[in-house]
N, C-alpha and C positions, 0 to 999 in steps of 0.2 A: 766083229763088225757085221755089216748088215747092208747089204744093196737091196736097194727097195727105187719107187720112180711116181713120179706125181703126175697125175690127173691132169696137166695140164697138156700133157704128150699127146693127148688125143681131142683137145678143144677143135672145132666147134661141135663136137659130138655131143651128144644129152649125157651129161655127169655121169645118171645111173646107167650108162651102158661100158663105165670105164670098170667096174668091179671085177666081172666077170671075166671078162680080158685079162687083168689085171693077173688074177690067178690063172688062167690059162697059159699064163709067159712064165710059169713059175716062181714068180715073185709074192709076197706077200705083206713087204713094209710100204706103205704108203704116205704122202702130202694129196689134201686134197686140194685143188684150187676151185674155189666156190664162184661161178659165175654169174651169182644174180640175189638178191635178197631172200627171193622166196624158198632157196636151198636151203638155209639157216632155221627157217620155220617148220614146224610141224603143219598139214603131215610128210612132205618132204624128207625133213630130216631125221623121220621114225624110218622113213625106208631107207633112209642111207645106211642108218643103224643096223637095220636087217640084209643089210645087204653086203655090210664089212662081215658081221656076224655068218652066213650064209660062203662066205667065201673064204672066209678065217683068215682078213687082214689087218694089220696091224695100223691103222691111222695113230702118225707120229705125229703129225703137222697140219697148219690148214694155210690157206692164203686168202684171201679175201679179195673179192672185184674191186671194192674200193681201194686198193694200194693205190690205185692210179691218182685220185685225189686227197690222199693222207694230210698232204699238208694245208690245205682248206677247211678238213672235218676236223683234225684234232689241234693247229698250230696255227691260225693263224688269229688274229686281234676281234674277229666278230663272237663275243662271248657265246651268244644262243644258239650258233652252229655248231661251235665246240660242245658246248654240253648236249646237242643231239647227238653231236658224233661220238662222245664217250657212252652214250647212251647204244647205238648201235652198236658198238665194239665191246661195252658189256653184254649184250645178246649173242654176238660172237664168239665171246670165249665162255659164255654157259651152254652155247650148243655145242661146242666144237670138247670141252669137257665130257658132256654127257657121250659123244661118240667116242672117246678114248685118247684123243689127241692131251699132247703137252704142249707143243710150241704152237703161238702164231707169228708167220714171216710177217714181219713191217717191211715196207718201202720206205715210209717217213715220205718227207718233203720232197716236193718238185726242186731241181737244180737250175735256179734264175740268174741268167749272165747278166752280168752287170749290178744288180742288186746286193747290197750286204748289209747284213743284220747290224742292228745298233746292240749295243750291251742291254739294254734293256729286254731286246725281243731275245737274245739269246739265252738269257735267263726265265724269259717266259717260258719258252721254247723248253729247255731239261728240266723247268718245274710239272710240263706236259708230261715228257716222257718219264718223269717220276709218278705223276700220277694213274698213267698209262699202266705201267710196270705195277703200282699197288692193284689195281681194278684185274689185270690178271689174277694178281694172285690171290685175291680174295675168291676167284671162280675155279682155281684149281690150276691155273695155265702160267706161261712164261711169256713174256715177247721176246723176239726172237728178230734181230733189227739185222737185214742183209742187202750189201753192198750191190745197186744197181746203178746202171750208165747213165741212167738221164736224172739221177733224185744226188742230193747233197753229198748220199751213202755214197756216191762214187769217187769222191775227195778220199785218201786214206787219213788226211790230219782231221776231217769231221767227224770220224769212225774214231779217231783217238780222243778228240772232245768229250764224242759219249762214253767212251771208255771211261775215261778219267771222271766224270761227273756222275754217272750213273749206272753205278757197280751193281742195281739186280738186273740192268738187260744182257741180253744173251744176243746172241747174234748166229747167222746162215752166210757161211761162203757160198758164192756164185759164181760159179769158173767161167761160164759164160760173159755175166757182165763185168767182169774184170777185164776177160777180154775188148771187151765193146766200149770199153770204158779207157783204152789205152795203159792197162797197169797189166803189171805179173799178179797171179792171184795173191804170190808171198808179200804185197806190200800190204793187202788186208789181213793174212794169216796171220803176218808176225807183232801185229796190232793187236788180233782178237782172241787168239788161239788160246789163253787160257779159259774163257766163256764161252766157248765155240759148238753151238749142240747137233748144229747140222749142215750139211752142202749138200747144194744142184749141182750136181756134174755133169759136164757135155764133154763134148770133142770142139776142134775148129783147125782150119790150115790157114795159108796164105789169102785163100780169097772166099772162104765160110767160115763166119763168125760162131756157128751153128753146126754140131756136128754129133750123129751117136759115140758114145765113146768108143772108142780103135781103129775110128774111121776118119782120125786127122792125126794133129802131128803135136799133141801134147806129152809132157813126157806122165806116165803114171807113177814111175818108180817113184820117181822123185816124189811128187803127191801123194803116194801113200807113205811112202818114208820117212816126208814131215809130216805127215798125220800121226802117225803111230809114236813118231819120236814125242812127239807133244802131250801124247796118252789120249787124244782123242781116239774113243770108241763106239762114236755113236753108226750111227747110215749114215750113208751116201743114196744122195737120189737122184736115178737119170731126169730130167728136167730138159729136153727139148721140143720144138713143134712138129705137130703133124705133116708138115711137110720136109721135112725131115729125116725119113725115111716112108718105103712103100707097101713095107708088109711087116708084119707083127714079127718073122722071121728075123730081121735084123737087131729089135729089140733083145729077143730073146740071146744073140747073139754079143749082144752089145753088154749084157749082165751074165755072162760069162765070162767074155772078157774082164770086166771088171772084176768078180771074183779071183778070178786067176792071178789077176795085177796086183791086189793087195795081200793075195795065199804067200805072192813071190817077196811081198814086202815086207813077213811075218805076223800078217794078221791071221785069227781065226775067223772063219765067214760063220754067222748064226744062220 
């Protein structure tokens, strides 16, 4: 296994100042979270390149700014939006390629109370994320569909929909928004876990939803002992915000812990 931490730990900061840090915490598996369009672009994304390259890190993942709006760009009935938006998301997963990445984290759709899909939209809907899932992998990439608090993903019977309908997506446990979302994370795990390529991990207590890992009150054994029992062996990636802790110290500390937690679980750390 492999503790590695995404790029979003340190937002609002300029992306290209997360590299070097990055390696200075002694980590080297990374998620990048892309904050803007022009990242994606050359010459941008030639110095991202030179700068994973330069630091010797391993870019597993990317996430995209627009997760926020998913479900308007690629799902929703105005045809020409959708096909801009599959047209973005193919530039996405030919840059994110070219830097090394497999997965892209999907949000998918916003979660509307009160609104519910007619069969018609719902079939529109997983002929999208079928075609979603081909335009990956014509570019090299996988989607990679994870369970967040405010998007559909946060229902585990929706997560079982896409299961069931559409067997090339892959999917990202989110310990956080499991939490946020009111569930244990094992009601998505035991959903997803045979297609499961990656997790955000945090910590959280009674009254932070939001935590480095060993600084709340989740149990690890347990998590790493269903990860392993499942044969899941990819990364684990810290995923919390910059306010969240105060000095890079705690990081470092907090993927240590982590290693430790899953050495005690039976895993080997790469």
């Amino acid at each position: 296994m492999k503790i590695g931490i995404s790029t979003a730990c340190f937002y609002p900061r300029p992306l290209e100042d997360s590299f070097a840090r990055i390696a200075a915490l002694g980590l080297d598996t990374i998620e990048i979270f892309f904050n803007t369009d022009s990242e994606f672009l050359p010459p941008f994304s030639n110095l991202i390149q030179s700068l994973l390259k330069e630091n010797q890190l391993d870019l597993v993942s990317v996430h995209p700014y627009t997760s926020i709006m998913e479900g308007i760009l690629l799902f929703s009935e105005y045809a020409r939006r959708t096909e801009d938006g599959f047209g973005q998301y193919q530039r996405y997963f030919a840059t994110a390629r070219k830097l090394g990445a497999r997965y892209l984290t999907l949000h998918g759709e916003r979660q509307m109370p009160g609104v519910q899909d007619s069969p018609a939209a719902v079939e529109r809907k997983l002929e999208r994320y079928h075609r979603l899932c081909q335009l990956a992998t014509q570019e090299g990439m996988i989607v990679a569909q994870e369970n967040v608090a405010w998007c559909k993903s946060q229902n585990p019977l929706y997560l079982k929909l896409l299961y069931d309908n559409i067997p090339e997506l892959r999917y990202t446990l989110d310990i956080k928004q499991a939490h946020r979302a009111g569930h244990h994370w094992r009601e998505y795990f035991d959903i997803v876990a045979p297609r499961l390529v990656n997790v955000h991990i945090n910590d959280f207590d009674e009254t932070h939803s939001c935590l480095l890992p060993g600084e709340g009150t989740l149990d690890y054994h347990n998590l790493f002992s269903t990860l392993r029992a499942s044969g899941y062996d990819n990364q684990v990636l810290i995923e919390v915000y910059a306010a969240n802790f105060t000095d890079d110290q705690q990081v470092i500390n907090a993927a240590a812990f982590l290693r430790h937690a899953a050495q005690q679980a039976g895993y080997s750390i790469d």
